[in-house]
C-alpha positions as CSV (number, residue, x, y, z in Angstrom):
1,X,-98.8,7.1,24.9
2,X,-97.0,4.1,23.6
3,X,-97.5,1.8,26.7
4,X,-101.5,2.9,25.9
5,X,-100.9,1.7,22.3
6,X,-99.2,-1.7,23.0
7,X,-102.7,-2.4,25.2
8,X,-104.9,-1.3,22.7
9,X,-103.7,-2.2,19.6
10,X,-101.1,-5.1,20.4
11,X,-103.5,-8.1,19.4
12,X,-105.1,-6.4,16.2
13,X,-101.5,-6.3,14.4
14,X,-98.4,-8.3,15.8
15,X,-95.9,-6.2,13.6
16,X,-97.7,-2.8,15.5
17,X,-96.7,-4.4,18.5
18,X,-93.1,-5.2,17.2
19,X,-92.8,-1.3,16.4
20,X,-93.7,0.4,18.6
21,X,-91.7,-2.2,21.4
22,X,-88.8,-1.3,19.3
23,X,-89.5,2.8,19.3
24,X,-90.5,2.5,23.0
25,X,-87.1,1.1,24.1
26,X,-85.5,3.7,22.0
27,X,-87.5,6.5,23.7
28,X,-86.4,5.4,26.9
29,X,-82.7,5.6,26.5
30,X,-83.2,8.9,24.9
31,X,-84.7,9.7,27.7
32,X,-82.1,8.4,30.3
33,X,-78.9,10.0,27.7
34,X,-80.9,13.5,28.2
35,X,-81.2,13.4,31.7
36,X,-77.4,12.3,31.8
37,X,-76.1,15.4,29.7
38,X,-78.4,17.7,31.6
39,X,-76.0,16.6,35.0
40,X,-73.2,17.6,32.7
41,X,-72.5,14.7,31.1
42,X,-69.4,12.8,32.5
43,X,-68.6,15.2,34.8
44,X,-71.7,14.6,36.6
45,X,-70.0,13.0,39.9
46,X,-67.4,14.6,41.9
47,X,-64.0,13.1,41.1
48,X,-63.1,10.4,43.8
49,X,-60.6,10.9,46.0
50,X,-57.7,8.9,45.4
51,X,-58.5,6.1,48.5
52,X,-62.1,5.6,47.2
53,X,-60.7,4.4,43.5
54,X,-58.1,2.0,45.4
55,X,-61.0,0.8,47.2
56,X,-63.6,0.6,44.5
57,X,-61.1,-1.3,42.3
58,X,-60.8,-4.0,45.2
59,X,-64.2,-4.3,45.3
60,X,-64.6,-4.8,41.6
61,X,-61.5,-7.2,41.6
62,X,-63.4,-9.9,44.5
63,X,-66.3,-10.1,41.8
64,X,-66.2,-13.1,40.3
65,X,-67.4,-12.3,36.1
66,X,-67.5,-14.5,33.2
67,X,-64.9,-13.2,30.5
68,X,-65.7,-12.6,27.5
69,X,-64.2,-11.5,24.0
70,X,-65.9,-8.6,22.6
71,X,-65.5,-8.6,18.6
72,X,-66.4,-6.0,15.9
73,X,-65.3,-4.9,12.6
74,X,-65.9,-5.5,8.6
75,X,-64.6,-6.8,6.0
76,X,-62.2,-4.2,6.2
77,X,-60.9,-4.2,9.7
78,X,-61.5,-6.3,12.6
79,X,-60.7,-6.1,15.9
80,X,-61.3,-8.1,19.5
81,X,-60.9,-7.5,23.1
82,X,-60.9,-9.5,26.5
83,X,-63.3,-8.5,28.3
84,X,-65.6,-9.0,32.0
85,X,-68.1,-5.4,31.6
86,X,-70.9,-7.5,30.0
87,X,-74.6,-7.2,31.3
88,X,-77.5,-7.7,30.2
89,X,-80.4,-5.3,30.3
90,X,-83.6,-6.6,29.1
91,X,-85.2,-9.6,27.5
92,X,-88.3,-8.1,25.6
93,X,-86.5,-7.0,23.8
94,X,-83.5,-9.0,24.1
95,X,-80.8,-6.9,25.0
96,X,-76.8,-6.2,26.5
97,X,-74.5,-4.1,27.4
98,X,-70.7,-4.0,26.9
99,X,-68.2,-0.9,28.6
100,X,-65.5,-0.4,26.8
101,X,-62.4,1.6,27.1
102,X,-62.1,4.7,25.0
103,X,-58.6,4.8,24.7
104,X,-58.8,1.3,22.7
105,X,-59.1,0.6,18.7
106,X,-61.9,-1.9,19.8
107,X,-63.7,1.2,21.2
108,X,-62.8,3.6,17.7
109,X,-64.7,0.5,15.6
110,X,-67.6,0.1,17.5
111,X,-67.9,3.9,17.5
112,X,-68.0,3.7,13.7
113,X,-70.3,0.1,13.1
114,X,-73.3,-1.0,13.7
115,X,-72.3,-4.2,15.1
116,X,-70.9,-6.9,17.7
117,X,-70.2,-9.7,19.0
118,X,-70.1,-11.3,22.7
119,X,-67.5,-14.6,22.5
120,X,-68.5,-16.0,25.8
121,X,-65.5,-18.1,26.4
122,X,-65.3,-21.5,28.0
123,X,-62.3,-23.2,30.6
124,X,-60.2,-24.3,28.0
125,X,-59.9,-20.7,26.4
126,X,-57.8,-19.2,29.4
127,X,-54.4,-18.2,26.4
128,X,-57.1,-17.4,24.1
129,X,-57.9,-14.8,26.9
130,X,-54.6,-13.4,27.7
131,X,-53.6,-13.1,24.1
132,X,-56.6,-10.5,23.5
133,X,-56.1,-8.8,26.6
134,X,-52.9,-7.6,25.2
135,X,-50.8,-10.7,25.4
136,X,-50.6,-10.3,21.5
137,X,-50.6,-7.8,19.3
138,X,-54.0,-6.7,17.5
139,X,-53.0,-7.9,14.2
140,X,-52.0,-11.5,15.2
141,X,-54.9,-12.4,17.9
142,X,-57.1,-14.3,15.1
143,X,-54.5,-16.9,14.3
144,X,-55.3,-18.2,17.7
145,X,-58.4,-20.0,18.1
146,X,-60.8,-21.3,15.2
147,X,-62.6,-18.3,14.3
148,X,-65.4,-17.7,12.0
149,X,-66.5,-14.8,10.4
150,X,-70.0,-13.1,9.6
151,X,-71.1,-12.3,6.1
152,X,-70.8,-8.3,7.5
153,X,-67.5,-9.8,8.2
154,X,-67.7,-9.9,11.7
155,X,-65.3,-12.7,13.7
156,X,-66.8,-15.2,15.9
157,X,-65.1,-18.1,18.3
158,X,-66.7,-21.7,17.1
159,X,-65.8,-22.9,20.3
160,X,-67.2,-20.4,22.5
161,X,-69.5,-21.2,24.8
162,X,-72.0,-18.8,23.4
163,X,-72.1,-16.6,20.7
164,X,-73.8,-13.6,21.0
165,X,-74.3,-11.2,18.6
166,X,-75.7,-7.6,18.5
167,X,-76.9,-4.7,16.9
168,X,-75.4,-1.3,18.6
169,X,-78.5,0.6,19.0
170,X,-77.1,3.2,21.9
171,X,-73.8,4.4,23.3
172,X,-73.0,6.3,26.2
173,X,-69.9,7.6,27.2
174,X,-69.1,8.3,30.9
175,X,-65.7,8.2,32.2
176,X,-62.8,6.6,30.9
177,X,-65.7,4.2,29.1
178,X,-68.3,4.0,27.0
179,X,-71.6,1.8,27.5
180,X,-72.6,0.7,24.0
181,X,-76.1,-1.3,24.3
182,X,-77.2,-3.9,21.6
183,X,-80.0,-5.7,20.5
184,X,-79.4,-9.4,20.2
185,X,-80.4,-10.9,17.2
186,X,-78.7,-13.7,17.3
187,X,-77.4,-16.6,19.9
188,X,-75.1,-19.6,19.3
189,X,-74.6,-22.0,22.0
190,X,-72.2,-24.5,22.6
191,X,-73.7,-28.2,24.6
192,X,-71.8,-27.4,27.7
193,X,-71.5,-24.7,30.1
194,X,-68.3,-24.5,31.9
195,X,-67.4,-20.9,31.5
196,X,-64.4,-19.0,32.3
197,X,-64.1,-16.8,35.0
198,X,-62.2,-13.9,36.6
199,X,-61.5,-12.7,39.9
200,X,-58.6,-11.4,42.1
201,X,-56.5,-11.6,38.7
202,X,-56.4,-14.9,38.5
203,X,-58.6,-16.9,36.5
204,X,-61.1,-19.8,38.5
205,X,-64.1,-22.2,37.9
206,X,-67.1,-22.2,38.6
207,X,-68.5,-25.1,41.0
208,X,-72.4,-25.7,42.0
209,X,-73.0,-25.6,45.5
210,X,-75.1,-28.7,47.1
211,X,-78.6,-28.0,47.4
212,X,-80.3,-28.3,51.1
């Protein structure tokens, strides 16, 4: 019924369109969260055994991802994390997902606000990196770096390569993480891309291949 809608009514009114894009990708994930509890919720797969997680971790580890620092809070509270679980999910509308740990105080904020931010971090930002992966403690990690903040109060890295920030419209808990998904509604980009990347715990580069 709303795909029928969007065709018959999308060039008439533009903000139509808009809304009922907007309440379509909502159905959708209502949808999907259904058909997720009805498998009984995170205890919808069989627990590994103990070879298959040592094996899936290696895996995971010889993937090469762009790290991140995942950033949410108020004016109140603020907190960010190091992190490599970004994706993205759609562009119409524009959209990402982040999995985060639900043992961590990044995970209780994002529970509790409507917002975030993706610091996509550059080569130059590898302490930056290890100091919000735990290096330092939570209360001291925003003296490092030159970090702005949001009029919802929400910190941002000047120098990150990109800037991306979201509004949490879904999250999903499976596991030991959650999946929150947000809406981009705004980008900041730096005029280079050399971003940082991670894999076999150590952190590399980036380097284009020659064509032909």
């Amino acid at each position: 019924m709303v795909k029928a809608a969007l065709r018959n009514r999308g060039r008439e009114n533009p903000y139509l369109i808009w809304t009922l894009q907007q309440l379509y990708f909502q159905l959708l994930y209502v949808k999907l969260f259904k058909q997720y509890e009805e498998h009984g919720g995170r205890h919808m797969a069989a627990t590994p055994s103990g070879d298959v997680q040592v094996a899936f971790r290696q895996a995971m580890r010889s993937i090469a991802a762009t790290v991140s620092i995942i950033t949410a809070g108020d004016r109140e509270r603020g907190h960010g994390m190091t992190a490599t679980a970004v994706t993205s999910v759609s562009l119409d509308p524009a959209a990402l997902l982040v999995c985060i740990n639900n043992r961590t105080l990044l995970h209780h904020i994002m529970s509790s606000t409507e917002r975030f931010c993706v610091n996509v971090l550059a080569q130059e930002h590898q302490d930056l990196s290890a100091a919000f992966s735990g290096a330092v403690a939570p209360g001291e990690r925003f003296a490092l770096g030159d970090w702005a903040e949001t009029e919802e109060g929400i910190k941002h890295l000047a120098s990150a390569q990109a800037r991306i920030f979201c509004v949490k419209k879904l999250a999903v808990p499976f596991g030991t993480h959650t999946v929150f998904i947000g809406e981009v509604d705004d980008v900041q980009l730096s005029d280079r891309s050399a971003p940082l990347l991670y894999q076999n715990a150590t952190y590399c580069r980036s380097i284009p291949m020659a064509s032909g």
